[in-house]
N, CA, C and O atoms as CSV, one atom per row, in Angstrom:
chain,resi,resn,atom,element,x,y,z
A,1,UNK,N,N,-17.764,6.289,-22.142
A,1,UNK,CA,C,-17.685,6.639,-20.751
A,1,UNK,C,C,-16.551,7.616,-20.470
A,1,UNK,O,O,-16.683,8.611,-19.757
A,2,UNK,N,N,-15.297,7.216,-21.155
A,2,UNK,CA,C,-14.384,8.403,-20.696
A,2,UNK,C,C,-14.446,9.637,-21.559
A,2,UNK,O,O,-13.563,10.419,-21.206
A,3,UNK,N,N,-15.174,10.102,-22.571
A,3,UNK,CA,C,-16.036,11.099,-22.853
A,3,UNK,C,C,-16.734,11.993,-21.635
A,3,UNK,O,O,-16.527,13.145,-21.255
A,4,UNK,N,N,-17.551,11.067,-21.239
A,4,UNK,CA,C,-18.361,12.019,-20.070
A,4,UNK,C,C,-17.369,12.326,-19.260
A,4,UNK,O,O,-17.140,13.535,-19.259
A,5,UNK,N,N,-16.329,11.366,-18.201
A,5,UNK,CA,C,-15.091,11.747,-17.650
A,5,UNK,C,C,-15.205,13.187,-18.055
A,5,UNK,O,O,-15.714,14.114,-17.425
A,6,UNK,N,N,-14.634,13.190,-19.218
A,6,UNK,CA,C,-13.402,14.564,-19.544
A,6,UNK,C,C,-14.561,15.876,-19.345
A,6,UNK,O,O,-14.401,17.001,-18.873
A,7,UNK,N,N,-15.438,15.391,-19.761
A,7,UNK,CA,C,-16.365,16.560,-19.630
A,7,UNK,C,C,-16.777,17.112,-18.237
A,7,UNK,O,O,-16.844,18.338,-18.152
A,8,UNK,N,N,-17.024,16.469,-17.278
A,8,UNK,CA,C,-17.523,16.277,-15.918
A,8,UNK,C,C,-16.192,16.690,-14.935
A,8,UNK,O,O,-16.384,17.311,-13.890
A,9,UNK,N,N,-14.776,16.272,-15.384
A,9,UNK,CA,C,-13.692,16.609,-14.574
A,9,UNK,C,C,-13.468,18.314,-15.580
A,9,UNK,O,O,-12.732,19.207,-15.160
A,10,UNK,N,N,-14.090,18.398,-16.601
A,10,UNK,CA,C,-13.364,20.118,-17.207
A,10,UNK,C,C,-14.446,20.662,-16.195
A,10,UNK,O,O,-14.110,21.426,-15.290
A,11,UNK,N,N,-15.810,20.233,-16.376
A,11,UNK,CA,C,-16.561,21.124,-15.512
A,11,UNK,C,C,-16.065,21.592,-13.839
A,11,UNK,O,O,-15.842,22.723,-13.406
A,12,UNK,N,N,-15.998,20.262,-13.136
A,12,UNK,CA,C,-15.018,20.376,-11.636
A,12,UNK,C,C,-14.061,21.133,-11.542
A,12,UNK,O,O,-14.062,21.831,-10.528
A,13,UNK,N,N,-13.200,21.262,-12.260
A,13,UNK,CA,C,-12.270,22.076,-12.427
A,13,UNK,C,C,-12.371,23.258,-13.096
A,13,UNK,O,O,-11.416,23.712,-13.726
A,14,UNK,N,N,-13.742,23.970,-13.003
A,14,UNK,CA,C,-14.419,24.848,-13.337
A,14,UNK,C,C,-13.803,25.382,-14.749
A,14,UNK,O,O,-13.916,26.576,-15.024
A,15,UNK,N,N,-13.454,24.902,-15.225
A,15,UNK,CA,C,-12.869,25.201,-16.840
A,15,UNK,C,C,-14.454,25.101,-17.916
A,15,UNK,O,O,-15.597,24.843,-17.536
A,16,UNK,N,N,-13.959,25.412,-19.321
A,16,UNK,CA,C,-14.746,26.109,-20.392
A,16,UNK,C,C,-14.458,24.051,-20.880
A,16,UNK,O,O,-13.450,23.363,-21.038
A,17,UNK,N,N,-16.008,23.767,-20.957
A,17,UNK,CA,C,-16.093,22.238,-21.203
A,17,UNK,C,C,-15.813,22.154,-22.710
A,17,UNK,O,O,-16.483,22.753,-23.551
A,18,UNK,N,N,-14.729,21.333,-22.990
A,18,UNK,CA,C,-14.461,21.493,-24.563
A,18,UNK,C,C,-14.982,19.959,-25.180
A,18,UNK,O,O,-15.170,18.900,-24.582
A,19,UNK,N,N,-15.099,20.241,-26.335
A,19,UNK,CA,C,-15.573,18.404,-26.765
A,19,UNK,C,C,-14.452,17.986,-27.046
A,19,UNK,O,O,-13.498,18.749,-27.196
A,20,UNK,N,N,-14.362,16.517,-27.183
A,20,UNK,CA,C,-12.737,16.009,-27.325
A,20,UNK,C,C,-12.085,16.169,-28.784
A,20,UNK,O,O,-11.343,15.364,-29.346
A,21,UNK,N,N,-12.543,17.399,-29.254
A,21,UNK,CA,C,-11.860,17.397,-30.999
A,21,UNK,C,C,-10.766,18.847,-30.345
A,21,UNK,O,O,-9.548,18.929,-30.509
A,22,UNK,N,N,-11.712,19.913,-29.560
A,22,UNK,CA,C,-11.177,21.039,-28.685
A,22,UNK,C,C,-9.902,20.542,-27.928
A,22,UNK,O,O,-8.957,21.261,-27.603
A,23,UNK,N,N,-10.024,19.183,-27.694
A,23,UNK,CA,C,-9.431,19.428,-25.906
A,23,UNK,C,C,-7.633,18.523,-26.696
A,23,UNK,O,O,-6.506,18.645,-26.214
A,24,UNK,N,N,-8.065,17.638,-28.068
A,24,UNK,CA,C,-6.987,17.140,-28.474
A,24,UNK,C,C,-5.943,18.292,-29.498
A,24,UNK,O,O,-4.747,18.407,-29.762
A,25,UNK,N,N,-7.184,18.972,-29.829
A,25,UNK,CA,C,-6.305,20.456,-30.439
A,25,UNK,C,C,-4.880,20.733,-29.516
A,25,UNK,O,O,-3.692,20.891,-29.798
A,26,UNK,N,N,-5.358,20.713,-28.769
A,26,UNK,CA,C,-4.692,21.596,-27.569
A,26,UNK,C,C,-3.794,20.884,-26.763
A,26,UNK,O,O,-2.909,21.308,-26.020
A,27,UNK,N,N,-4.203,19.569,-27.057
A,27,UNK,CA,C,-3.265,18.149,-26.510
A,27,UNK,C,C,-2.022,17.945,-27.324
A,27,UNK,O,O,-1.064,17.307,-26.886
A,28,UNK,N,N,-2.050,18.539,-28.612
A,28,UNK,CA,C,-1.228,17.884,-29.442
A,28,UNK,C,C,-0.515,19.505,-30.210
A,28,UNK,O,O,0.052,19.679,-31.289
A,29,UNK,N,N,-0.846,20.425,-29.150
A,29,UNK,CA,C,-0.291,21.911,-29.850
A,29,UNK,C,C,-0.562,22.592,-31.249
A,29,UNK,O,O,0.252,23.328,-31.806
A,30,UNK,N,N,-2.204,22.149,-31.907
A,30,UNK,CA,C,-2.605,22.484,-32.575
A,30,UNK,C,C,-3.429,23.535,-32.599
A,30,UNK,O,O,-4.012,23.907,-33.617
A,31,UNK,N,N,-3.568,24.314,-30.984
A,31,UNK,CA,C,-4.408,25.444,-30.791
A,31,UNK,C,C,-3.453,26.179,-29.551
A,31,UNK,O,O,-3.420,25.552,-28.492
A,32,UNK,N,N,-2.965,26.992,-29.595
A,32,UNK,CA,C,-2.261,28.000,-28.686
A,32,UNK,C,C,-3.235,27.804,-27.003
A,32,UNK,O,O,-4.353,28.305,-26.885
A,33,UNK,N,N,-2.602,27.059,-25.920
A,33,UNK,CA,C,-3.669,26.674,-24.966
A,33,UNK,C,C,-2.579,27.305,-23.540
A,33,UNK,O,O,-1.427,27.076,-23.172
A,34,UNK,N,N,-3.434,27.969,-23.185
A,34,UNK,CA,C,-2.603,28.141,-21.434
A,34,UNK,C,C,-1.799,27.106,-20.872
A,34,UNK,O,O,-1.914,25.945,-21.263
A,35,UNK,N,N,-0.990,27.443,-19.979
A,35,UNK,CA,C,-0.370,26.598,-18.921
A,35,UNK,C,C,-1.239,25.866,-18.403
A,35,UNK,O,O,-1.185,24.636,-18.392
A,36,UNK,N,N,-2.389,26.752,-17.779
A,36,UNK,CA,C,-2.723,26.293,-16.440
A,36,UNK,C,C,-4.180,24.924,-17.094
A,36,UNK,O,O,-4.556,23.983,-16.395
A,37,UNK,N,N,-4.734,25.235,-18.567
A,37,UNK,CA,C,-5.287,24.444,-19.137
A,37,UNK,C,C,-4.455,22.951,-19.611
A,37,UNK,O,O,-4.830,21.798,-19.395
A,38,UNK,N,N,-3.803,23.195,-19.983
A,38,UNK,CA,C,-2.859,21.827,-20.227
A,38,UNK,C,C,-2.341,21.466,-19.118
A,38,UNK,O,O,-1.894,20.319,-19.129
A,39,UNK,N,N,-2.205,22.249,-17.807
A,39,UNK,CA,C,-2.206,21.366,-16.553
A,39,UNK,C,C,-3.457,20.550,-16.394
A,39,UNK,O,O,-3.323,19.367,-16.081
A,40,UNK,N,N,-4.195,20.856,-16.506
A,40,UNK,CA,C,-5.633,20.547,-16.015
A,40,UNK,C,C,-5.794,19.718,-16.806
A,40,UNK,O,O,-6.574,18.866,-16.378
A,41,UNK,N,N,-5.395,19.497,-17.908
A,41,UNK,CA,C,-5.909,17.881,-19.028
A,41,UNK,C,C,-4.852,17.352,-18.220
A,41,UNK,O,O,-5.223,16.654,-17.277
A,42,UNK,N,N,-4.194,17.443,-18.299
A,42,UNK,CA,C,-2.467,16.299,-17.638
A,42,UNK,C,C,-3.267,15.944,-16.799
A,42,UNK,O,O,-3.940,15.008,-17.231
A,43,UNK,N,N,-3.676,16.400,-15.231
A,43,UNK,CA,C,-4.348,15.775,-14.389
A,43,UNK,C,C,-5.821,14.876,-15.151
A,43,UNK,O,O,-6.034,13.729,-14.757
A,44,UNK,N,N,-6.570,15.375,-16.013
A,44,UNK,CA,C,-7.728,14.271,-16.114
A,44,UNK,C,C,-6.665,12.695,-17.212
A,44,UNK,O,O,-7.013,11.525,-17.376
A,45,UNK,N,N,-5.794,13.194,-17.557
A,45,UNK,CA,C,-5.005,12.246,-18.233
A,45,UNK,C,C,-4.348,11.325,-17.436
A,45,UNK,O,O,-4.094,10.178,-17.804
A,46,UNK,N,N,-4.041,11.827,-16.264
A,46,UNK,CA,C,-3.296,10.859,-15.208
A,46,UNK,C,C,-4.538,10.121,-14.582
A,46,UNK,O,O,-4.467,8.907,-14.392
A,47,UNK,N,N,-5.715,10.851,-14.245
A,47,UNK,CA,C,-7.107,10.358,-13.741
A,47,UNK,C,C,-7.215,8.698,-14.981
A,47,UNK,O,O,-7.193,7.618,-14.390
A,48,UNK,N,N,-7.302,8.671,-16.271
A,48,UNK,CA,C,-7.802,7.995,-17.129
A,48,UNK,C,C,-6.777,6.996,-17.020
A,48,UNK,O,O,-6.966,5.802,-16.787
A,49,UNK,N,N,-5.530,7.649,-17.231
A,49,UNK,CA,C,-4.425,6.641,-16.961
A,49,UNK,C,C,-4.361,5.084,-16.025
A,49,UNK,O,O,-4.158,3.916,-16.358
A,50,UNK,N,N,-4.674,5.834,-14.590
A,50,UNK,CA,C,-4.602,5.106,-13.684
A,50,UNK,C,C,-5.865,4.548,-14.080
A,50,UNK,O,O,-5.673,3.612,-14.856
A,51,UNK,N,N,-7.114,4.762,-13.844
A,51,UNK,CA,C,-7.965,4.300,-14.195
A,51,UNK,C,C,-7.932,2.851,-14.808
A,51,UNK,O,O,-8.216,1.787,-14.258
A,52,UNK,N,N,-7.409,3.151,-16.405
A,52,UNK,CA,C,-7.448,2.031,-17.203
A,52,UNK,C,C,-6.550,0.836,-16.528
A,52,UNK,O,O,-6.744,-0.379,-16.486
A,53,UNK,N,N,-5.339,1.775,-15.942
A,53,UNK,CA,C,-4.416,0.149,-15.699
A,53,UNK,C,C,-5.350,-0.514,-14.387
A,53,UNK,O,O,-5.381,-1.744,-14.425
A,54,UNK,N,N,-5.996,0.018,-13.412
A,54,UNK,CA,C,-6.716,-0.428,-12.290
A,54,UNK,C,C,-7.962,-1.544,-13.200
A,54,UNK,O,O,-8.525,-2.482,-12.635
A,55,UNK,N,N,-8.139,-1.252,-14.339
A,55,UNK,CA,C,-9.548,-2.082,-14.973
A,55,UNK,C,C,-8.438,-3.282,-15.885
A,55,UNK,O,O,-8.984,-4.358,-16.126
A,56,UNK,N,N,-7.357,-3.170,-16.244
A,56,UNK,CA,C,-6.835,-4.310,-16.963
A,56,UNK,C,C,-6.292,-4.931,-15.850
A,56,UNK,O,O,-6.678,-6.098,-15.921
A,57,UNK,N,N,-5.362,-4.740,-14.506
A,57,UNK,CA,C,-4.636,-5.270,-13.968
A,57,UNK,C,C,-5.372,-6.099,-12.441
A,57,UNK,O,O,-4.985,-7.056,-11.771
A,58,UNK,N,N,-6.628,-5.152,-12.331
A,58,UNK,CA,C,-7.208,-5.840,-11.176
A,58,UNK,C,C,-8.353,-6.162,-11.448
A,58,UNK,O,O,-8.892,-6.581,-10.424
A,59,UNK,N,N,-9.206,-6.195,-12.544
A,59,UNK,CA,C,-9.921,-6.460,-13.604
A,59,UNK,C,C,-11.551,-6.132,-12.713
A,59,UNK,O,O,-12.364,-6.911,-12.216
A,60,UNK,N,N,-11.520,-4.676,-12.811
A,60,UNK,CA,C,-12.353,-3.598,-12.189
A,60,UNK,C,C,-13.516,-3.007,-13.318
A,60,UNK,O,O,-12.926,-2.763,-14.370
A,61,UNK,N,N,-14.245,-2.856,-13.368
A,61,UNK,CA,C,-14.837,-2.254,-14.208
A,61,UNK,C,C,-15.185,-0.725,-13.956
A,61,UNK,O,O,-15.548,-0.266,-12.873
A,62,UNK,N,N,-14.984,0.109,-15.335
A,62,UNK,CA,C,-14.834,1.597,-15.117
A,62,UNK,C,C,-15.738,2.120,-14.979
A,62,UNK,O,O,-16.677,2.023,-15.769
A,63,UNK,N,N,-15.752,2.778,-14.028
A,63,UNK,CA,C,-17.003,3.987,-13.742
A,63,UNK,C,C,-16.083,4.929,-13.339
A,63,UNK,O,O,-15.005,4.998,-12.747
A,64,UNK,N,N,-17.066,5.771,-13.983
A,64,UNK,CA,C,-16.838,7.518,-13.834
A,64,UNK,C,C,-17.153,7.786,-12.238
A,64,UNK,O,O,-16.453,8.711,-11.825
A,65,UNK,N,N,-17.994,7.240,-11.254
A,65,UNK,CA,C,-17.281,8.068,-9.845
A,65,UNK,C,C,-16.291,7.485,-9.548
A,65,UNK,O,O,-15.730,8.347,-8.872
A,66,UNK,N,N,-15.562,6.534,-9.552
A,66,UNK,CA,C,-14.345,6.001,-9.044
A,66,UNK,C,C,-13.236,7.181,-9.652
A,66,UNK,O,O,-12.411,7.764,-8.948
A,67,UNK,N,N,-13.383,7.339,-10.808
A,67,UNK,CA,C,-12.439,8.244,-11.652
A,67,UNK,C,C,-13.010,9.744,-11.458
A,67,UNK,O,O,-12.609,10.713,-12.103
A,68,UNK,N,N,-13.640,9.765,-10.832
A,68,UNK,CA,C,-13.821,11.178,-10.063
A,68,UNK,C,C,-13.588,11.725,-8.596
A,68,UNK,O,O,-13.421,12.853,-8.132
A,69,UNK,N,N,-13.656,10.280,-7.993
A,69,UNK,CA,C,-13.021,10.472,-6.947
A,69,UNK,C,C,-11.621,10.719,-6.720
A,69,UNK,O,O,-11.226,11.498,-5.854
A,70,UNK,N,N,-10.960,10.149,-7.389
A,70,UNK,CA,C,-9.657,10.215,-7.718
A,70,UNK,C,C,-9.626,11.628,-8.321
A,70,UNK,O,O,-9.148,12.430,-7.519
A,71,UNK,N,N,-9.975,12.150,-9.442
A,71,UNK,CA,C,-9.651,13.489,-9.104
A,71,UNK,C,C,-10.311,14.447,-8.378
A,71,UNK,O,O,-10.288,15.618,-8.758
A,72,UNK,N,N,-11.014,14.047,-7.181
A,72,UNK,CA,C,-11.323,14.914,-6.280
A,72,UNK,C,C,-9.913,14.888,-5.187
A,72,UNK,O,O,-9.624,15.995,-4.735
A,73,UNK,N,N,-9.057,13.746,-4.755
A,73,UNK,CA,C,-8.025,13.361,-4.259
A,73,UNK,C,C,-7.087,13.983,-4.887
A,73,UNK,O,O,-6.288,14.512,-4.114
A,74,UNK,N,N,-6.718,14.227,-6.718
A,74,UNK,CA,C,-5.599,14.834,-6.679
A,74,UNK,C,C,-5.814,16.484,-6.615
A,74,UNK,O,O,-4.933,17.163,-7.142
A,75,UNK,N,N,-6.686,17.006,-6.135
A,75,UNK,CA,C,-7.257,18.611,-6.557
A,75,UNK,C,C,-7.080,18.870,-5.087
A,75,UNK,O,O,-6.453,19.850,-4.687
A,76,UNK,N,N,-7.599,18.044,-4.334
A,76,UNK,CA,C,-7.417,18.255,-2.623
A,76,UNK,C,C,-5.638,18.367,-1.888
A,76,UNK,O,O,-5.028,18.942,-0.986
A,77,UNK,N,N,-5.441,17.478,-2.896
A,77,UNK,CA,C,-3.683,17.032,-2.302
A,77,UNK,C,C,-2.968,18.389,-3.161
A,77,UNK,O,O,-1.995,18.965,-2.676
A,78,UNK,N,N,-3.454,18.732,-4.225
A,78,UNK,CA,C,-2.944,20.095,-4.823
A,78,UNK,C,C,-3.030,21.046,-4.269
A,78,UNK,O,O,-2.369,22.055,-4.517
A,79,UNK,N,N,-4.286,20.873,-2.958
A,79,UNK,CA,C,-4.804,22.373,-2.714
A,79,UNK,C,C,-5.550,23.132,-3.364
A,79,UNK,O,O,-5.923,24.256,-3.028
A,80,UNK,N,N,-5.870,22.391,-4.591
A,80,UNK,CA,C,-6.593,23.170,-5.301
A,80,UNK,C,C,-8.816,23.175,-5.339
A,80,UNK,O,O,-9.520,23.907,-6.035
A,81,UNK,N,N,-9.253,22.163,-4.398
A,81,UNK,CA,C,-10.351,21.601,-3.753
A,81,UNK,C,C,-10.855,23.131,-3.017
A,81,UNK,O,O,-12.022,23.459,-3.227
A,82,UNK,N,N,-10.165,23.862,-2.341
A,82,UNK,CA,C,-11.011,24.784,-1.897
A,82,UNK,C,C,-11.262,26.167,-2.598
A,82,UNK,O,O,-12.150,26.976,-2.330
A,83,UNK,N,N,-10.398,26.249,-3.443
A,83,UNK,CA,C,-10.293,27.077,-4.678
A,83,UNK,C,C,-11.425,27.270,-5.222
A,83,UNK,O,O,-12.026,28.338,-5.343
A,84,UNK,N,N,-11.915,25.610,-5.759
A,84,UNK,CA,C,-13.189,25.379,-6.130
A,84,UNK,C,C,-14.832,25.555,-5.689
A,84,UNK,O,O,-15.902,25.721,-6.275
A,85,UNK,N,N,-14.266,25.389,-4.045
A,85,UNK,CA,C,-15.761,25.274,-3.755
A,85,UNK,C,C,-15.799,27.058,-3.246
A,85,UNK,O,O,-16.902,27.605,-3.267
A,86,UNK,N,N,-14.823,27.709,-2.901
A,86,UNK,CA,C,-14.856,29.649,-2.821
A,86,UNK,C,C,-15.614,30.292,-3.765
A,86,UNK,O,O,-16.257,31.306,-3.495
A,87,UNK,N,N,-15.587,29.753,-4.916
A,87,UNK,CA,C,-16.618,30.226,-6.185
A,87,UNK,C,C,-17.487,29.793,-6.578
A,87,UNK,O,O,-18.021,30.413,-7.498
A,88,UNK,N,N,-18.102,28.538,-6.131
A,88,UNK,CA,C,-19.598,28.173,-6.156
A,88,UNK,C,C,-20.455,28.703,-4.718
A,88,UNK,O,O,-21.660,28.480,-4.600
């Protein structure tokens, strides 16, 4: 499930959808990756983050719109929500 996540929040964030062998390259400075791309994992990383502790601590079960809503909330609070929808 948090597979599809990462894929579904690279797409939202209109980024180049990488599979998670791409996206840990780049997580761990094994592929030369932009700023503004390793911002953009940090946010689906904080998305997963919270996520998981919300499913161990209040004992929630994970779904991907809950964890998409949430990063529709941090892209809006960034300002970065209308960015998105100017180019579709």
């Amino acid at each position: 499930m948090k597979a599809s996540l990462w894929s579904a929040a690279q797409y939202i964030m209109g980024m180049e959808v990488k599979q998670q062998c791409g996206v840990w390259a780049s997580l761990t400075y094994r592929r030369p990756t932009a700023q503004t791309i390793l911002e953009a994992y940090g946010k689906i990383l904080l998305i997963v983050w919270r996520m998981h502790w919300q499913c161990i601590y209040k004992n929630y079960p994970w779904h991907n719109n809950h964890a998409l809503a949430i990063l529709y909330k941090i892209l809006w609070q960034a300002g970065m929500l209308e960015q998105q929808s100017d180019r579709e």
